[in-house]
C-alpha positions in Angstrom: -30.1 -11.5 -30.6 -27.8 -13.0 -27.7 -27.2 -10.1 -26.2 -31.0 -8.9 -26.1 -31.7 -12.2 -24.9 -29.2 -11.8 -21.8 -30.7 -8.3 -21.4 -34.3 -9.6 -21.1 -33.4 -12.2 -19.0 -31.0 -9.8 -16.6 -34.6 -7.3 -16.1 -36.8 -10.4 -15.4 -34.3 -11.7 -13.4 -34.3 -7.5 -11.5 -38.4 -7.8 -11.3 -38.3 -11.2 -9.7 -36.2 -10.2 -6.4 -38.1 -7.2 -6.6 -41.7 -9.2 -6.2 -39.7 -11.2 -3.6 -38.7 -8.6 -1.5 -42.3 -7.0 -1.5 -43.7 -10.0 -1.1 -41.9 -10.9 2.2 -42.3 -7.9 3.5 -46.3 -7.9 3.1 -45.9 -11.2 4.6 -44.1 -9.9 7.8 -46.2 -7.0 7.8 -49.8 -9.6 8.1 -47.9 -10.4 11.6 -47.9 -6.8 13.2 -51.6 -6.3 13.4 -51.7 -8.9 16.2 -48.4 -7.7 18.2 -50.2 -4.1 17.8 -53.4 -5.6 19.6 -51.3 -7.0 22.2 -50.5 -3.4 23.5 -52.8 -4.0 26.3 -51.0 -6.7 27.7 -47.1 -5.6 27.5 -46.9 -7.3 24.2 -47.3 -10.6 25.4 -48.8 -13.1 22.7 -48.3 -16.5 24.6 -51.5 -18.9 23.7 -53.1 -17.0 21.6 -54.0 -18.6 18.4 -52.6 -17.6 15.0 -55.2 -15.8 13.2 -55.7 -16.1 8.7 -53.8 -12.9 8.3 -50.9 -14.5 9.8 -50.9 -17.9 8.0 -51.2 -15.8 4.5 -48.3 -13.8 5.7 -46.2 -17.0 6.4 -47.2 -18.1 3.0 -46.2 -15.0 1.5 -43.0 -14.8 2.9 -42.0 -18.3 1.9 -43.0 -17.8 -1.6 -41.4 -14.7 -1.9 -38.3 -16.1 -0.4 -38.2 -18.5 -3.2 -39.2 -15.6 -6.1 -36.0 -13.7 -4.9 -34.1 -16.5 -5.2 -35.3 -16.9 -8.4 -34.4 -13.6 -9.9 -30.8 -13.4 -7.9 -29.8 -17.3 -8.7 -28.7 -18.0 -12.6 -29.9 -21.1 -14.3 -26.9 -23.1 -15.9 -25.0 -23.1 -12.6 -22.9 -26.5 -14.0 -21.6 -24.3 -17.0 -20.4 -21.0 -14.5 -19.1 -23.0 -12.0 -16.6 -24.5 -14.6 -16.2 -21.4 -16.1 -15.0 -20.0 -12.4 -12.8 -23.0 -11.1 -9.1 -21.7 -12.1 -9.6 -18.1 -12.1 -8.2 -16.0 -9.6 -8.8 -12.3 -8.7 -6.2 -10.3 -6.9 -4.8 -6.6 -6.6 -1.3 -6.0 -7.3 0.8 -6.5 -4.0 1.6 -2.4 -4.1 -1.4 -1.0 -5.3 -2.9 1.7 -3.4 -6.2 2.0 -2.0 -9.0 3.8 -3.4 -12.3 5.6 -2.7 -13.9 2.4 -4.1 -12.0 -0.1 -1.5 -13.0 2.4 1.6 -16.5 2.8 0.1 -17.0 -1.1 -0.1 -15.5 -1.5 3.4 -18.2 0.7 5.1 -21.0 -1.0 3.3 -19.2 -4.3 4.8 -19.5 -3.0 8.3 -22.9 -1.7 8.0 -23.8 -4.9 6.8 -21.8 -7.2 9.3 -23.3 -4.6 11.7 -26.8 -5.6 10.8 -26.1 -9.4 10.7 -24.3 -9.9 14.1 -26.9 -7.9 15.9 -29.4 -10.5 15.1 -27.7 -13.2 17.5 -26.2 -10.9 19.8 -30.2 -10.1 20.5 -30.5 -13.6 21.3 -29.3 -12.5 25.1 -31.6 -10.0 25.5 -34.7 -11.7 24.9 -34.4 -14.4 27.0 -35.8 -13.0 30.3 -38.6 -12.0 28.8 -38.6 -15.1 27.1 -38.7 -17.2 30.4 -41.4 -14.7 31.9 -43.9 -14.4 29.3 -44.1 -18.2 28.3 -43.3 -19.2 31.8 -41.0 -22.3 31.1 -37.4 -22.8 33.2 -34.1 -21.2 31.2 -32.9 -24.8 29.9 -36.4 -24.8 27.9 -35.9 -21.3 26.4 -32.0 -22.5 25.5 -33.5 -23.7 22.5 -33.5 -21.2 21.0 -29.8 -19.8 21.1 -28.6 -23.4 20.7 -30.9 -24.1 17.5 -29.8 -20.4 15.9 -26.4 -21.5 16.8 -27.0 -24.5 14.9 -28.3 -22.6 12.3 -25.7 -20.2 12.1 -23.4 -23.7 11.3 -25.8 -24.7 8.4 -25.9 -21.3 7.1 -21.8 -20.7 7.2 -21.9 -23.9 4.7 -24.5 -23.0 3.0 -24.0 -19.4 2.1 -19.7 -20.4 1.7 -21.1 -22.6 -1.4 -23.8 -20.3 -2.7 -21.3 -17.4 -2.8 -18.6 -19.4 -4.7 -21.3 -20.4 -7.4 -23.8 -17.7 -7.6 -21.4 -14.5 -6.5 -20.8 -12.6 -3.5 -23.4 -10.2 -4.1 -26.2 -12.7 -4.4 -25.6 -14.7 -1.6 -25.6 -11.4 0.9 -28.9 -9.5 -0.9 -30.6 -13.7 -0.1 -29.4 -13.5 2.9 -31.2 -10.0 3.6 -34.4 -11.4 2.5 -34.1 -14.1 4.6 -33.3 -11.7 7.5 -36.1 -9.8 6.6 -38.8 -12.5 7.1 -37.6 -14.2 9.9 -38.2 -10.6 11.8 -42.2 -12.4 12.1 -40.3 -14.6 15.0 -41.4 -11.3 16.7 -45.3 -12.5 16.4 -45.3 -16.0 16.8 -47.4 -16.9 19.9 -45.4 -20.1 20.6 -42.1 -21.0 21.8 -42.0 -23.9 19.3 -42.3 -21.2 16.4 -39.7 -18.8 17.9 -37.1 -21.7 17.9 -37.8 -22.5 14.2 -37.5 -19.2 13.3 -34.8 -18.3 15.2 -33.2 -21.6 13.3 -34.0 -19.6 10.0 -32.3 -16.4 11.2 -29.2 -18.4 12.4 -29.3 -19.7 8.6 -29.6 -16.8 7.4 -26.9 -14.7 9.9 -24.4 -17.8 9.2 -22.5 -16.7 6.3 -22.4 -13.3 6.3 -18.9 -13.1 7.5 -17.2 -15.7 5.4 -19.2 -14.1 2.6 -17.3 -10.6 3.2 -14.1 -12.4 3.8 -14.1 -13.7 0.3 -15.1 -10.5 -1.2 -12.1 -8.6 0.3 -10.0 -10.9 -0.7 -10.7 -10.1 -3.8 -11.0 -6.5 -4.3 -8.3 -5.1 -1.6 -4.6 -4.8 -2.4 -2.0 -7.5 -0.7 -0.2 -5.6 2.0 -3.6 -3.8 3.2 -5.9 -7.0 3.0 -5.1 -8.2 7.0 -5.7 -5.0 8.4 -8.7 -4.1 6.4 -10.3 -8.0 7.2 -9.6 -6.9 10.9 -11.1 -3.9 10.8 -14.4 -4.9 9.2 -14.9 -7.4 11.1 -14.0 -6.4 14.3 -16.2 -3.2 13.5 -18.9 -5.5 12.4 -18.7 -7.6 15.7 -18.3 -4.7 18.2 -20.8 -2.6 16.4 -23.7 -5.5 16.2 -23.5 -6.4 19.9 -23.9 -2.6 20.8 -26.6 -2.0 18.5 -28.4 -5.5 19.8 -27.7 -4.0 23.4 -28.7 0.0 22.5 -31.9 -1.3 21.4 -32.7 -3.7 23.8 -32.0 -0.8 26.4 -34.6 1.5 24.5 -36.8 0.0 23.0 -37.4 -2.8 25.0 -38.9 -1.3 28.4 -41.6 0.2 26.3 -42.4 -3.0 23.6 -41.1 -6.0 25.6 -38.3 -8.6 24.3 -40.7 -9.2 20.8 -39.2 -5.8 19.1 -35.9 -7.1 19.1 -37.1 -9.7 16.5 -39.4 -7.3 14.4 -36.6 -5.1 14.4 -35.1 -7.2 11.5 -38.3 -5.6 9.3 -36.1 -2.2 8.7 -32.8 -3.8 9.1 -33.2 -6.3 6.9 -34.8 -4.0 4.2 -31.7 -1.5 4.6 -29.0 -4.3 4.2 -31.4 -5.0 0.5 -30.9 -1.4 -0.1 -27.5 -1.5 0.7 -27.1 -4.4 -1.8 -27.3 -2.2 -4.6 -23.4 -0.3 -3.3 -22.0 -3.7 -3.3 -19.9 -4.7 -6.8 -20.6 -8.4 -7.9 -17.5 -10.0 -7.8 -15.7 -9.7 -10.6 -14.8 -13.9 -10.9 -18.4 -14.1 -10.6 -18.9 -12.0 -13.9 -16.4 -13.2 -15.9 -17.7 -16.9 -15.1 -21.4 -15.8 -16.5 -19.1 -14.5 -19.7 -19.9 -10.6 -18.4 -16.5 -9.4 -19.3 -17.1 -5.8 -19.7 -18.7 -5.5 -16.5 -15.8 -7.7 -14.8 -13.1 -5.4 -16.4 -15.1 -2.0 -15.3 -14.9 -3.6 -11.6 -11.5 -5.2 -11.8 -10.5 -1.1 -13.3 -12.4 0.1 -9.8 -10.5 -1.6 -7.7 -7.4 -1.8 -9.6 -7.5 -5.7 -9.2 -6.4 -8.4 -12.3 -7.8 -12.0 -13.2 -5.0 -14.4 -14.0 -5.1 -18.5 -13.6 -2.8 -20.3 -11.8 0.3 -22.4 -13.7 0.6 -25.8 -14.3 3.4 -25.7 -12.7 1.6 -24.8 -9.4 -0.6 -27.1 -10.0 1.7 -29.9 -10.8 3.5 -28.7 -7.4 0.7 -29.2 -5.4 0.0 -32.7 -6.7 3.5 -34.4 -6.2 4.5 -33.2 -2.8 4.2 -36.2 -0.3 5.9 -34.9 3.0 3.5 -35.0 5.7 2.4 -31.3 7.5 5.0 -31.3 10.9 3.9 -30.8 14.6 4.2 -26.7 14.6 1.5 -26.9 12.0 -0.7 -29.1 14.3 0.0 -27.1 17.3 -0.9 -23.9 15.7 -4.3 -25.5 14.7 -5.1 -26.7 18.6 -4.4 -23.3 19.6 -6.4 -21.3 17.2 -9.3 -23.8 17.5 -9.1 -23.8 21.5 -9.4 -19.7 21.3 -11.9 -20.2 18.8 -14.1 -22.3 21.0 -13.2 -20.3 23.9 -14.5 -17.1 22.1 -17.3 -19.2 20.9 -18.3 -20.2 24.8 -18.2 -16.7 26.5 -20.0 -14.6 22.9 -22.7 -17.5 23.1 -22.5 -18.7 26.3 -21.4 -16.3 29.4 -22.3 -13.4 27.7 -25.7 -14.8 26.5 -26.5 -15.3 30.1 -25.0 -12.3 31.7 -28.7 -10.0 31.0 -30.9 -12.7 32.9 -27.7 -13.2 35.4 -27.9 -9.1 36.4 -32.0 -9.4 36.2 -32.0 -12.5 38.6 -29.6 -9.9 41.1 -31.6 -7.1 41.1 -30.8 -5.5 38.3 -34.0 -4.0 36.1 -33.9 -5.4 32.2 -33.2 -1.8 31.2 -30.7 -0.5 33.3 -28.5 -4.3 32.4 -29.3 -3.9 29.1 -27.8 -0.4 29.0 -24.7 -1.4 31.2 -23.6 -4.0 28.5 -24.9 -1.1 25.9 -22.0 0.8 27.5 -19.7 -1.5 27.9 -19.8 -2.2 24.1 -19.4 1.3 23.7 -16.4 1.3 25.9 -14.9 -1.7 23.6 -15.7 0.2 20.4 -12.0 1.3 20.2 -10.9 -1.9 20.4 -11.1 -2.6 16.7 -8.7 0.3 15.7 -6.3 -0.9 17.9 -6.3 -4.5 16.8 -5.8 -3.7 13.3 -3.2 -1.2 14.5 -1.1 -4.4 16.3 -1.8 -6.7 13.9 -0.9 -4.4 11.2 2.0 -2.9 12.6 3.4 -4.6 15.5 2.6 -8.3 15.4 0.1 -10.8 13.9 1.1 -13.5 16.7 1.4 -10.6 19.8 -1.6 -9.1 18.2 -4.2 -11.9 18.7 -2.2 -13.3 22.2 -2.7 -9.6 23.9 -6.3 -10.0 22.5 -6.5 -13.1 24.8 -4.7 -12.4 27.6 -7.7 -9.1 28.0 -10.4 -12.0 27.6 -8.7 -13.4 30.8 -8.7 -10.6 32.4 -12.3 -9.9 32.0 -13.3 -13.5 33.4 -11.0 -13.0 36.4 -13.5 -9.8 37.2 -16.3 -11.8 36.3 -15.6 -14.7 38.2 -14.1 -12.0 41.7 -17.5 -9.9 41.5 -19.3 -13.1 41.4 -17.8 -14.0 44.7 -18.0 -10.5 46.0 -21.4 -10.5 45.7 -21.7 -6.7 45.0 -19.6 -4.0 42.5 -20.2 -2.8 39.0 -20.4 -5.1 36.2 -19.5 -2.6 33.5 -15.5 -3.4 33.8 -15.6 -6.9 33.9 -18.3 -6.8 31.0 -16.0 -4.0 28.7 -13.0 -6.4 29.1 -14.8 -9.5 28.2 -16.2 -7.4 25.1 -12.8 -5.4 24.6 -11.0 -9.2 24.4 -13.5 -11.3 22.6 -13.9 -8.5 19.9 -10.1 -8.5 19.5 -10.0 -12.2 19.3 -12.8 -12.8 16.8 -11.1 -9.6 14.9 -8.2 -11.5 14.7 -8.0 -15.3 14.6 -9.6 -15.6 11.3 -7.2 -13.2 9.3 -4.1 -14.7 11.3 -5.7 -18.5 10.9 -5.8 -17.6 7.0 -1.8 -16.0 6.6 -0.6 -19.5 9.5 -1.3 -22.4 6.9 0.2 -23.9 3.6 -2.4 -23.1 0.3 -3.2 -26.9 0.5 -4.3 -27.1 3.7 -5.6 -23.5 4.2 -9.3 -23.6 3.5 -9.8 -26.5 5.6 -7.9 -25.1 8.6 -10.0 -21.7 8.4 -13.1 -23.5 8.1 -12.0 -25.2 11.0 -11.4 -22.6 12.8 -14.1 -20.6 12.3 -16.8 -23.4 13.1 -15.3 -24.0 16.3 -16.2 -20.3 16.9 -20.0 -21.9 16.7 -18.8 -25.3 18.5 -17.9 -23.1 21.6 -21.3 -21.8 21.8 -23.4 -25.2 20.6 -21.6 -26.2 23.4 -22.3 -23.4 25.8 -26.2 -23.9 25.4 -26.0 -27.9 25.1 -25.3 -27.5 29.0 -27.9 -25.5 30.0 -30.6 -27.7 28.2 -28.9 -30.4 29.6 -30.8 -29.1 33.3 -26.8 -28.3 33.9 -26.8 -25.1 35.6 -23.6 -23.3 36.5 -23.3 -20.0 38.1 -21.4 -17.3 36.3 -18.2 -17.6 38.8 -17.9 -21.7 38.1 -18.6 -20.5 34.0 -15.7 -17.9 34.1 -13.4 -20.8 35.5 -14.3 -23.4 33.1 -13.9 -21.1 30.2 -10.6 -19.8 31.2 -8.9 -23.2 31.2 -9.0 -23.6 27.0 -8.8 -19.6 27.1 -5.4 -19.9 29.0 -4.7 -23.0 26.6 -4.7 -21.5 23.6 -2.7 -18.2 24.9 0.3 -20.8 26.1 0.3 -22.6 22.4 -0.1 -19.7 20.4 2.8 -18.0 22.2 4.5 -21.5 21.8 3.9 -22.5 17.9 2.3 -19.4 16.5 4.8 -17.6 14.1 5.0 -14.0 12.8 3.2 -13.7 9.7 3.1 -9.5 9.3 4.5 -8.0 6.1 5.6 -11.4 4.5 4.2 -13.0 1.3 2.3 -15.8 1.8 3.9 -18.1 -0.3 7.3 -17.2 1.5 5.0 -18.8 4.5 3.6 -21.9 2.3 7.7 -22.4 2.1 8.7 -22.3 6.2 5.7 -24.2 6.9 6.5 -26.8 4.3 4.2 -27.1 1.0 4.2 -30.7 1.9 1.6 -33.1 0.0 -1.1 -35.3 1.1 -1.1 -35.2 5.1 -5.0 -35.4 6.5 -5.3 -32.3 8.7 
């Protein structure tokens, strides 16, 4: 009776997101009638009211938001979450990998692919932005700085919804999400585009940490850092030069509002992709699935164990505070964090309106960064190739000292007055892409187990600060050129690259609790 019980709920549960999804996308679909009729005009919807199809569709999507949730979130989350505290899933340090780990990391790119291309649009879409509702740029900064802000709430957000509800849940929500925010597309006001560009932030925010967590789980030991740089650096590169591909297609012909509707098909496809994704398999065993954990756990050749009391008695009676190399390290990934943070969010948000406001068409700059992420693409193989095989440390410094290069072009063809952005554009790409391939991973293997969480999260919302940052100015009525940017930026760029090379320590093909030991397992110290 129990077990047709948990059946019947597990198929209600399946027909719930299923309503959901349809129902979101009916509601995003009420919105295209009126970009359609807008033909006529370039696609420009400024002023004009919102019609009753429109409202239903909002309504639509919301509730079917909330029916996906429905189906995807379980009920007695106090009970599971108990259930999930001490266990621990991990491959064997020498397994080998299998067509189910290279299979799960191309669904991870596709998907990371999908969710980074939704800010990296952000760029794109403000000249036409500025032109169509005819306000200054520090008015249409609202809307990169609020789906910044978003993309903070969401990496909280999604980070607790994945550790109680499962991996899999929190990314086939997020796509949903994705999905409905793709009406930002429609909305005739620029107060509507920033709240919906809030709730695609949200949405985008946790994606990464999301697949971060579900590696970790599922790959062997000595291939986890390579394979976390790979995926996300293929996910970062491959998002920006999809954003800019499109934007240099499509755009000329539909105006900066496709770039939003665009997350119609996208969004659907990462749903569709949910279904290649395995639940993780702490997840299962927490909802007291064990036969399902075990075939996954078999898949991936992984095992679920608890940690001693002896580990845990460790942890509570050290008392030693954390020493100054541990400190250091975290000032230097954080300042290359925020300096990645201030030129992904910042200079390279402005660089499309920067080539437009020099005589460049929206196309032809669109496709010069469309090529210049194509030009990058290589990039990723050969940071997981250094950081895999040469150096963790070297790996990510080399990473920044090509970020420097690239704002030394920026800021000399800025003074020139003339040349060919495409180099100084590839290098800024080339290094940022290394860098945010990177910093996490080696961020993650740098810190003690007690303070590691905290010091990644850190991290990786300075990756956000830097950009929060970036667009505070410009609403601020602050406006720099892109020459005074490049030199602002490269001061905590340069930073960072001195104390990394300073207290950063080699951390490739060594056990992480032989580095929990050099660094000091040592008790309560605040970091």
């Amino acid at each position: 009776m129990q077990a047709m019980k948990s059946t019947l709920s597990d198929r209600q549960a399946v027909w719930a997101f299923v309503l959901g999804c349809l129902a979101v996308t009916a509601g995003v679909a009420a919105h295209l009638p009126m970009f359609a009729m807008a033909q006529s005009m370039h696609y420009h919807l400024a002023g004009m009211p919102m019609d009753t199809m429109m409202v239903a569709g909002m309504a639509l999507i919301v509730l079917g938001t909330l029916v996906a949730a429905y189906g995807l979130l379980p009920r007695d989350v106090a009970a599971r979450r108990a259930a999930a505290a001490g266990i621990v899933i991990a491959a064997p340090e020498d397994a080998a990998l299998r067509p189910a780990h290279w299979g799960l990391m191309a669904v991870l790119v596709i998907a990371l692919v999908i969710d980074v291309m939704k800010p990296a649009s952000l760029g794109f879409t403000v000249p036409g932005m500025i032109s169509e509702y005819g306000v200054p740029k520090k008015t249409v900064s609202l809307v990169p700085f609020f789906a910044l802000a978003g993309t903070v709430t969401g990496s909280v957000l999604w980070g607790w919804i994945a550790d109680i509800y499962g991996r899999k849940a929190s990314i086939l929500l997020s796509a949903v999400m994705f999905v409905g925010t793709s009406i930002c597309g429609a909305m005739p006001s620029l107060a509507w585009n920033i709240a919906m560009c809030f709730m695609m932030g949200a949405a985008a925010g946790g994606m990464l940490p999301v697949t971060y967590a579900l590696l970790a789980e599922m790959m062997p030991s000595r291939h986890r850092g390579w394979s976390l740089v790979l995926v996300g650096g293929l996910g970062a590169v491959g998002g920006y030069f999809a954003a800019s591909g499109l934007s240099a297609v499509l755009q000329p012909i539909f105006g900066w509002r496709i770039l939003w509707l665009a997350n119609l098909p996208t969004g659907l496809t990462l749903v569709v992709l949910g279904a290649f994704i395995p639940e993780s398999a702490k997840f299962l065993l927490a909802r007291g699935r064990v036969d399902e954990a075990e075939a996954v756990m078999r898949r991936f050749g992984a095992q679920a164990q608890r940690p001693s009391t002896g580990v845990i008695a460790e942890k509570r009676t050290s008392h030693a505070p954390i020493g100054v190399k541990l400190y250091g390290k975290l000032a230097a990934l954080s300042l290359c964090a925020l300096s990645w943070g201030l030129i992904n969010f910042g200079l390279l948000l402005w660089l499309p309106a920067d080539l437009v406001a020099k005589g460049y068409s929206v196309g032809l700059s669109s496709r010069l960064l469309a090529e210049s992420a194509l030009i990058a693409f290589p990039t990723v193989f050969v940071a997981a190739f250094l950081y895999s095989r040469w150096s963790t440390k070297w790996a990510l410094a080399t990473m920044i000292a090509v970020t420097l290069a690239g704002l030394l072009l920026v800021l000399r063809l800025e003074f020139a007055g003339s040349g060919s952005p495409v180099l100084p554009v590839a290098l800024l790409i080339v290094g940022t892409n290394g860098m945010i391939a990177t910093v996490l991973p080696y961020a993650a293997e740098s810190f003690p187990l007690r303070v590691r969480g905290r010091a990644t999260g850190w991290v990786a919302a300075c990756t956000k600060g830097g950009g929060l940052l970036a667009q505070g100015l410009t609403i601020s009525g602050i406006v720099l050129s892109m020459g005074i940017s490049s030199l602002l930026v490269m001061v905590p760029t340069a930073l960072s690259l001195m104390l990394i090379a300073w207290f950063g320590h080699e951390t490739r093909g060594r056990d992480l609790r032989d580095l929990d030991a050099d660094s000091g397992q040592l008790g309560h110290a605040a970091l």
